[in-house]
C-alpha positions in Angstrom: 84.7 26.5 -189.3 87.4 23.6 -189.2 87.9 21.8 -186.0 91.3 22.4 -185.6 90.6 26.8 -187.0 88.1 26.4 -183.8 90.6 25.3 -181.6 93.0 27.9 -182.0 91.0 30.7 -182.1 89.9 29.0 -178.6 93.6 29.1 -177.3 94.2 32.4 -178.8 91.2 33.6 -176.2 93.0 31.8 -173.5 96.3 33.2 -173.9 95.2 36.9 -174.2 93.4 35.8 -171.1 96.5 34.4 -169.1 99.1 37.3 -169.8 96.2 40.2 -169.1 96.4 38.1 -165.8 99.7 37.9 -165.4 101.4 41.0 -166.4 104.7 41.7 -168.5 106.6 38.3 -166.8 104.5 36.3 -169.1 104.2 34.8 -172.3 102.1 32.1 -174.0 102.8 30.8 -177.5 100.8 28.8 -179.7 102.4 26.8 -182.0 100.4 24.9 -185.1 102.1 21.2 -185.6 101.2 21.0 -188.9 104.8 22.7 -189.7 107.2 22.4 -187.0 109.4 24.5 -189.0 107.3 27.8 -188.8 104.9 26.5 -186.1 104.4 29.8 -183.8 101.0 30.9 -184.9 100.6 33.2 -182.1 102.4 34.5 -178.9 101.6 37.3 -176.6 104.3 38.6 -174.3 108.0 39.9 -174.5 109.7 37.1 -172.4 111.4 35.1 -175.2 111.3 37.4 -178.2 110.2 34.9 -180.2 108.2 36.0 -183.7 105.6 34.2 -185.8 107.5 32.1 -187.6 109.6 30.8 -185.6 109.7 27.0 -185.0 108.5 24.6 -181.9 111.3 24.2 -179.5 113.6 20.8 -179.9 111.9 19.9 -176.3 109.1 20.0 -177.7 109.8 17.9 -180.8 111.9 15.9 -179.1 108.8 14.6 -176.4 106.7 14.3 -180.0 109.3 11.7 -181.5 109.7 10.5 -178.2 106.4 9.5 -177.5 104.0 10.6 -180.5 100.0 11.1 -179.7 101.1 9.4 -176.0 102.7 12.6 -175.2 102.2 13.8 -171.5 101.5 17.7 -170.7 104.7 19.1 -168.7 104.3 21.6 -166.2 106.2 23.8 -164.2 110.1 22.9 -165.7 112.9 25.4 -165.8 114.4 27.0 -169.3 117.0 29.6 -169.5 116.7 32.5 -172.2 119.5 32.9 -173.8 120.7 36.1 -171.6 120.1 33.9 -168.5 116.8 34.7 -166.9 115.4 31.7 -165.7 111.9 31.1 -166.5 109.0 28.7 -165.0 107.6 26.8 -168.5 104.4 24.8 -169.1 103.8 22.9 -172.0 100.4 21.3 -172.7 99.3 19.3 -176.2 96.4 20.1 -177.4 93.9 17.2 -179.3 90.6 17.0 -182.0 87.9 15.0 -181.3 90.2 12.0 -183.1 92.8 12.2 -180.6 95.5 13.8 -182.4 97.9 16.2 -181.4 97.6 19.6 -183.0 99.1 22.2 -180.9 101.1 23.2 -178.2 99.8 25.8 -175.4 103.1 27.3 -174.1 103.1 29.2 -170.9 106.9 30.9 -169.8 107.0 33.1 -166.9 109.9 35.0 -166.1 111.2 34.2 -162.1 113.9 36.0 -162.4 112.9 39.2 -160.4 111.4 36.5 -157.7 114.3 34.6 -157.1 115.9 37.7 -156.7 113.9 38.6 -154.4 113.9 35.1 -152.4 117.3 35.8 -152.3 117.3 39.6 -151.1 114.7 38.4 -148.3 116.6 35.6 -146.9 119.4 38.1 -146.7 117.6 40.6 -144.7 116.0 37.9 -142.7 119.8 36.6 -141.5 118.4 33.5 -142.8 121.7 31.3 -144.2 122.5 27.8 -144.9 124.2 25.7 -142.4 126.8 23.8 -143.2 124.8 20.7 -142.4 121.8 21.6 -144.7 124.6 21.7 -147.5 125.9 18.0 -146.9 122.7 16.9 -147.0 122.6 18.6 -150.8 125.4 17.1 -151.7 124.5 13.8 -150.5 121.1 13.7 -152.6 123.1 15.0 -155.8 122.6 11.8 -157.8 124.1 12.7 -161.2 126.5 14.7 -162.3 124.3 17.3 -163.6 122.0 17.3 -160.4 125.9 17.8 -158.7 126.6 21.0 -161.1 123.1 22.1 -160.2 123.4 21.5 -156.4 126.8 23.4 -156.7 126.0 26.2 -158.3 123.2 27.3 -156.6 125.0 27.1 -153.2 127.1 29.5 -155.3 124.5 31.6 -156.2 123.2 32.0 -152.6 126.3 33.2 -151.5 126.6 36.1 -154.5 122.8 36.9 -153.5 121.1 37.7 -157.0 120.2 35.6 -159.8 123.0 35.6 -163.0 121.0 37.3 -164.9 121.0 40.3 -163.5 124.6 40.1 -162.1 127.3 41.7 -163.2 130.1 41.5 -164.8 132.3 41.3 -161.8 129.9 39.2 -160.0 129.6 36.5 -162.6 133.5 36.1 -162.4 133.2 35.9 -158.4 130.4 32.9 -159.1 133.0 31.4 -161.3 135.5 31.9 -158.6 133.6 30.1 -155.9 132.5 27.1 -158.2 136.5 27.3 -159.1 137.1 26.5 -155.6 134.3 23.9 -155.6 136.3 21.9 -158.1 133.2 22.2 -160.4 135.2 22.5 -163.5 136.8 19.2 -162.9 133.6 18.0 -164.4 133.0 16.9 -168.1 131.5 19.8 -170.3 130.3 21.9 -167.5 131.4 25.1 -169.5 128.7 24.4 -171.7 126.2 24.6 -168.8 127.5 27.3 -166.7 127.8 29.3 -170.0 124.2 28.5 -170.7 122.8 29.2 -166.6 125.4 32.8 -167.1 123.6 34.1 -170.6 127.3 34.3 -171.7 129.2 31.9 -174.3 131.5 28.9 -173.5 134.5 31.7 -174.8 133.2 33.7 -172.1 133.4 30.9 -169.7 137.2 30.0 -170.1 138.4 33.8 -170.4 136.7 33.8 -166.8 138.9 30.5 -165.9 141.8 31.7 -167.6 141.8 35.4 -165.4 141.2 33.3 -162.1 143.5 30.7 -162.5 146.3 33.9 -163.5 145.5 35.5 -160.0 146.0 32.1 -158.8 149.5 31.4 -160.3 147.9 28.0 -161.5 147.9 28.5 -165.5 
């Protein structure tokens, strides 16, 4: 049996092994880089809803161009799906005996339900922030991503529940508070909320466009 044939019948057996483990918030894909194009050779798990077939992520290709057979494993880095649930994603590069890259080992596990939870906790506990703890977030916000980031999960905390399980109505109120926050002031930041929401950039300004009418400021 080929090397590489070897290999992934090897991760195959690991990935069974991880979301048996694991439960229904997992998933592990395998994808072949002989193709990048239809590179998923094998997944198990629902979190995606990815199908064989499908091609490696551009994060993925991008850290290949990026840095070729020097690529570094990445572990524990957040993706949104594309309905907003926020997983926890590993990816890991696999190599033959020569060195060379041949697949990528992809573990996501869905935190959604866990943050929610965090969040439900703290809540029950009385725990909130003070208003110290959030100058001191503000004053580590670097970029102006980290500052959206920073921003909008103050917002979150005060909502209570993770966006993607929110509702219609609350996912206006976030927009609401970040409104306040003078968020929006900020270059392309539709694009990102609509991607943390699940909902389109459309979405985003009808949002804007209802609270800014209830505040006489259209």
């Amino acid at each position: 049996m080929e090397e590489r044939e070897h290999l992934l019948d090897t991760l195959k057996q690991l990935a069974d092994g991880i979301t048996n483990t694991f439960g229904n918030n997992c998933e592990v894909a395998i994808h072949d880089l002989r193709d990048i194009t239809s590179s998923l050779v094998y997944i198990t798990g629902e979190v995606t809803n990815r199908k064989l077939g499908s091609p490696v992520t551009d994060a993925v290709i991008k850290e290949l161009v990026t840095h070729g057979s020097a690529v570094k494993d990445r572990f524990s880095f957040k993706t949104i799906t594309d309905d907003g649930r926020e997983i926890k994603s590993t990816t890991m590069f696999i190599r033959d005996s020569e060195n060379e890259v041949i697949a990528a080992f992809c573990v996501n596990f869905d935190v959604t339900d866990y943050l929610n939870a965090m969040q439900a906790l703290e809540l029950f506990a009385g725990i909130k922030k003070t208003k110290q703890s959030k100058k001191i977030s503000k004053k580590i916000a670097v970029s102006v991503d980290h500052t959206f980031e920073v921003l909008f999960e103050e917002a979150v905390s005060e909502i209570g529940k993770r966006p993607a399980t929110m509702s219609t109505e609350e996912k206006i109120n976030l927009v609401r508070l970040l409104e306040r926050k003078g968020v929006f002031q900020i270059k392309g930041v539709v694009n990102q909320m609509a991607l943390q929401l699940g909902v389109s950039s459309f979405t985003v300004y009808n949002y804007l466009k209802r609270i800014r009418a209830e505040n006489g400021s259209v």
